[in-house]
N, C-alpha and C positions, 0 to 999 in steps of 0.2 A: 018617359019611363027609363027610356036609357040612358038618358045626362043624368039623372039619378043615382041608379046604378055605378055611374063614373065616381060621381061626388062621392060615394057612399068610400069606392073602394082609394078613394084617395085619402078619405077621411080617415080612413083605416090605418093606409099604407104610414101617414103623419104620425095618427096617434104611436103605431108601431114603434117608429123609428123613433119617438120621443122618449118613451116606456124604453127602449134599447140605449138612448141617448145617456137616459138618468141613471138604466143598471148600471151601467160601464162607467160614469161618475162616479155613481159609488161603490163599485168593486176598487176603481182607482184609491178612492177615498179610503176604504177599508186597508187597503195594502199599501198606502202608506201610512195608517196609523199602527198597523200589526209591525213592520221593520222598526227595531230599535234605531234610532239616530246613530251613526257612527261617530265613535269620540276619536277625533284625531287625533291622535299620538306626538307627545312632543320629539323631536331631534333628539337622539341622542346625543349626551355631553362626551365631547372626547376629551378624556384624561389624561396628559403625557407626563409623565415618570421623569424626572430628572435628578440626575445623579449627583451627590450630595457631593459638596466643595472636597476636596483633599485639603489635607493639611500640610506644609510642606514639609520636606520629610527631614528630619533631624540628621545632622551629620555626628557619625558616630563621635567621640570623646577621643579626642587627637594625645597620643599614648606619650608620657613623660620621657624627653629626650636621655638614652644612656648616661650617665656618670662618666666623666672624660677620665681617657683612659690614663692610670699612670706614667710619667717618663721614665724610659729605660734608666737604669742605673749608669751617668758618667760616664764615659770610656777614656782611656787616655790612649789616642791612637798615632799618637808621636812613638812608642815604647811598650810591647806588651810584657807583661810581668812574667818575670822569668827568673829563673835561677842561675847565679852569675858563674861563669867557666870555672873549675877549681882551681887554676891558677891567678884567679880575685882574690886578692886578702885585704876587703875594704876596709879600712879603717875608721873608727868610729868618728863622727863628727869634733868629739873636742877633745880628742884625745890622738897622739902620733909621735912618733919619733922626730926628733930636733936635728938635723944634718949640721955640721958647723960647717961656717961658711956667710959669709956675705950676703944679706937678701934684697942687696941694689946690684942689678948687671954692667957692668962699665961700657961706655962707650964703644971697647974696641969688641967687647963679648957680642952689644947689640952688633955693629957694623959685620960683624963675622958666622951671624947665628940663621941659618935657613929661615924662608917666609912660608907663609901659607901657599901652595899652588906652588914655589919655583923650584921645590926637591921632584915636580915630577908623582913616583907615586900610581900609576896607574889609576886601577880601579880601587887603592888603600890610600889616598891621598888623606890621612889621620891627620896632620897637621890641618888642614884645611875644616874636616870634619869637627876638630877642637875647636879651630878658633868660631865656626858659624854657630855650636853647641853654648859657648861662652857669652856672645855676641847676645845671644836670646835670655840669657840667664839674671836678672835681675840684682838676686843674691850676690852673684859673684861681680858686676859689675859694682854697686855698692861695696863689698868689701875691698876690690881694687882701689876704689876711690877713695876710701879711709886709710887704708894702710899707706899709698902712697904722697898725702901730702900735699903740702904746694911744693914739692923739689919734683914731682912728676917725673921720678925715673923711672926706666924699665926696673922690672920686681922678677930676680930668681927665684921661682920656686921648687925646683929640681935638681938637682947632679948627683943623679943615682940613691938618693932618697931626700923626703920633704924637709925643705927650709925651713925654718921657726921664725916666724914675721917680727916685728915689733908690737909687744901687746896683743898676739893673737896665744889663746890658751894651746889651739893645737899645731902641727907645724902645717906648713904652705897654705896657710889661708882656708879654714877648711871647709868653705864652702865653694873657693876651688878646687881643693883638690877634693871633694865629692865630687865635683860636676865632670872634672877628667877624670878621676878611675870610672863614672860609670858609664861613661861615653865610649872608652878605653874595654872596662869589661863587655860590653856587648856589641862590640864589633866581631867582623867574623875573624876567626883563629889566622887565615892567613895573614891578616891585617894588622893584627895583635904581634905578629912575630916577624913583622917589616925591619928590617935592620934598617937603624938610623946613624949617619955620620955627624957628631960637634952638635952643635946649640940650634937649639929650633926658637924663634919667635913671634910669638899671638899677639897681634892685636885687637882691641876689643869692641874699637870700630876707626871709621877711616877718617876723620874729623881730625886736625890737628891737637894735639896735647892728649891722645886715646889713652887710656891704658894698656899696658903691655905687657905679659909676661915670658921670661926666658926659662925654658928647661932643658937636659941635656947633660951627657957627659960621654967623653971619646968614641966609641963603640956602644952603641946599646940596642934596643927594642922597645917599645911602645908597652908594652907586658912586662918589661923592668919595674913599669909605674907602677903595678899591681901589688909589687912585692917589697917586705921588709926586707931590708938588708940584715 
């Protein structure tokens, strides 16, 4: 009766546990049909931003070089222009008074007549300043040369007024005697009023057969030259 009894309550205890077996299956079974499936979510895509090319940058429009500038107007800075001493009475180029008188120096006139530099002179060495004024002068070399010849003497153009050349319209060659009065007028006054003894002699340069001229007469001044007699 009482192995019975046992059977019974084991028969029991089985079924029990089986009935509890199957709830819980399908309570399991109910909850996971009630949760929706989780959709997994893709990765976010990372988007990076990149900054669009430059261009390169233009150099500004390189500006039209200035217009060169004009040259100063010529100067002549051997001489600046000026108004000649009143004691200037220049004479016009082709026109002058005629001295009589010889316009070949003689031998003993050259050997006896001062040079450039040996009168001395200080700080008015005029002789000196003639002949270097002469020496530059183109004109006057050229007319030396023509009026002189092949007889290549020394040529008076002075004894206390201008000599009348051969064939020349004015007297003493007058593109020497322009180039001494204005050498002559714009020195300074003490210079001008240098007393000079006898005949002076230019040469026109140092080369055998130069040209040469003599001027002069007994007592005079370099500012004699200036003036008509």
């Amino acid at each position: 009766m009482t192995r019975r009894r046992s059977e019974r309550r084991r028969t029991a205890a089985v079924a029990a546990l089986s009935v509890a077996a199957h709830l819980g299956a399908l309570a399991l079974l109910l909850g996971v049909r009630g949760t929706p499936p989780r959709v997994e979510e893709a990765a976010p895509m990372v988007v990076q931003l990149a900054a669009a090319p430059q261009a390169d940058p233009v150099a500004p429009p390189t500006p039209d070089p200035p217009p060169p500038a004009k040259p100063p107007p010529p100067r002549n800075i051997a001489r600046q222009v000026r108004a000649p001493p009143p004691d200037a009475r220049l004479l016009p180029s082709g026109k002058g008074p005629g001295a009589d008188g010889e316009d070949e120096a003689s031998d003993a006139q050259v050997a006896s007549a001062a040079t450039a530099g040996s009168g001395g002179g200080g700080r008015c060495d005029m002789a000196r300043q003639l002949q270097t004024a002469l020496r530059r002068n183109a004109l006057v070399q050229a007319a030396v040369a023509e009026a002189r010849g092949e007889n290549g003497k020394a040529m008076f153009v002075w004894n206390g007024d201008w000599i009348r050349s051969h064939g020349q319209d004015g007297a003493g060659l007058a593109a020497v005697r322009e180039a001494i009065m204005w050498e002559i007028a714009f020195a300074p006054e003490a210079c001008r009023a240098q007393p000079v003894h006898g005949l002076v002699l230019l040469s026109l340069n140092d080369g055998p057969g130069a040209g040469r001229l003599v001027m002069g007469q007994g007592e005079w001044r370099w500012s004699d030259m200036l003036k008509r007699r």
